[in-house]
C-alpha positions in Angstrom: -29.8 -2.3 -33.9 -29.4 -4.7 -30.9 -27.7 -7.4 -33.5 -25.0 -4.5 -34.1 -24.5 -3.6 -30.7 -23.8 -7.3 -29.3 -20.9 -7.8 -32.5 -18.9 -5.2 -30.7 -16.6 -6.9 -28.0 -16.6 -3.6 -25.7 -20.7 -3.7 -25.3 -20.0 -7.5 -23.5 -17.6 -5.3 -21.0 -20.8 -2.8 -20.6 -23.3 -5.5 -19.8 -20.2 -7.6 -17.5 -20.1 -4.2 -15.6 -24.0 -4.0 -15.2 -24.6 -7.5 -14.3 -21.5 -7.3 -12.0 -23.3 -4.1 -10.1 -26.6 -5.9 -10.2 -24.9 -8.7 -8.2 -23.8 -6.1 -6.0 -26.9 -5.1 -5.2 -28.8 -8.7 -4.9 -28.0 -11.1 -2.4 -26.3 -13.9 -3.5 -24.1 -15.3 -6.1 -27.2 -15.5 -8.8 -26.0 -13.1 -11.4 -21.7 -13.4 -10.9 -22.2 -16.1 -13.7 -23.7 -14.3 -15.6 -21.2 -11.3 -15.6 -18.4 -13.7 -16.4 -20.0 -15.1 -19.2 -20.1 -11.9 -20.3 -16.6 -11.1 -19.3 -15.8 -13.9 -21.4 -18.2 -13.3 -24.4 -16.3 -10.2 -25.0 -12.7 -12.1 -25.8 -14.8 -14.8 -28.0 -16.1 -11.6 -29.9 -12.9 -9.6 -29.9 -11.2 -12.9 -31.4 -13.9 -14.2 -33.5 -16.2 -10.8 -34.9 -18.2 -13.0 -37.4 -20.1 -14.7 -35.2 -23.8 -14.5 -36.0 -26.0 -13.5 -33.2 -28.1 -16.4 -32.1 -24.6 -18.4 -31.9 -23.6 -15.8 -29.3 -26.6 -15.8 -27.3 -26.0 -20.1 -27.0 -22.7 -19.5 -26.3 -23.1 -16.8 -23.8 -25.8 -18.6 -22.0 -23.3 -22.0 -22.0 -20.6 -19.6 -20.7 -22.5 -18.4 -18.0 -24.0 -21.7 -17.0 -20.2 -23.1 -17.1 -19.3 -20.2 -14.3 -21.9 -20.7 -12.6 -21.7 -24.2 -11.7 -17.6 -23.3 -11.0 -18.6 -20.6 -8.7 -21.1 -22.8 -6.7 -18.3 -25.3 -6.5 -15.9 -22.9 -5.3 -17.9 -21.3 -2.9 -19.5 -24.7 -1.4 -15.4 -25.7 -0.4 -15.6 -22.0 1.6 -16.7 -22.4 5.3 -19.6 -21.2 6.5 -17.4 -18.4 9.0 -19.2 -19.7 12.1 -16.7 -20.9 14.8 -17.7 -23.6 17.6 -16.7 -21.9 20.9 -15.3 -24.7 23.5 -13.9 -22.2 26.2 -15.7 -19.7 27.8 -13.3 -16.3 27.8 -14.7 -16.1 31.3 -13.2 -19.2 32.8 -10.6 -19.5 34.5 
């Protein structure tokens, strides 16, 4: 039943969607990869419907690995948001 339900591309959009509102709910980026591998697994199986399940489950888990490590990098370049104050607003 589950090997049926992971050939269609929609049921990737269904488990991107609850991942996404796990992430939501958890702090930090842990499971964003995770819901854009997802993301992505659903073009791979809308383009490619043959594939047999184990292959998706490695690809899915490479995918999510691959946006994981993208993610960290983009979010490592981001600033922290913390300023260094030099004046005093009560100075004069």
């Amino acid at each position: 039943m589950m090997a049926g339900l992971l050939s269609l591309w929609w049921m990737w959009i269904c488990i991107a969607l609850v991942v996404g509102l796990i992430e939501l709910m958890a702090p930090g980026f842990i499971f964003l990869g995770f819901a854009l591998g997802a993301m992505v697994m659903a073009g791979v199986v809308f383009l490619a419907p043959g594939l047999s399940i184990p292959l998706m489950l490695a690809l899915f888990a490479i995918l999510s690995l691959v946006a994981w490590i993208v993610l960290r990098q983009v979010f490592k370049r981001q600033s922290s948001g913390a300023r260094i104050v030099t004046r005093d607003i009560n100075d004069h």
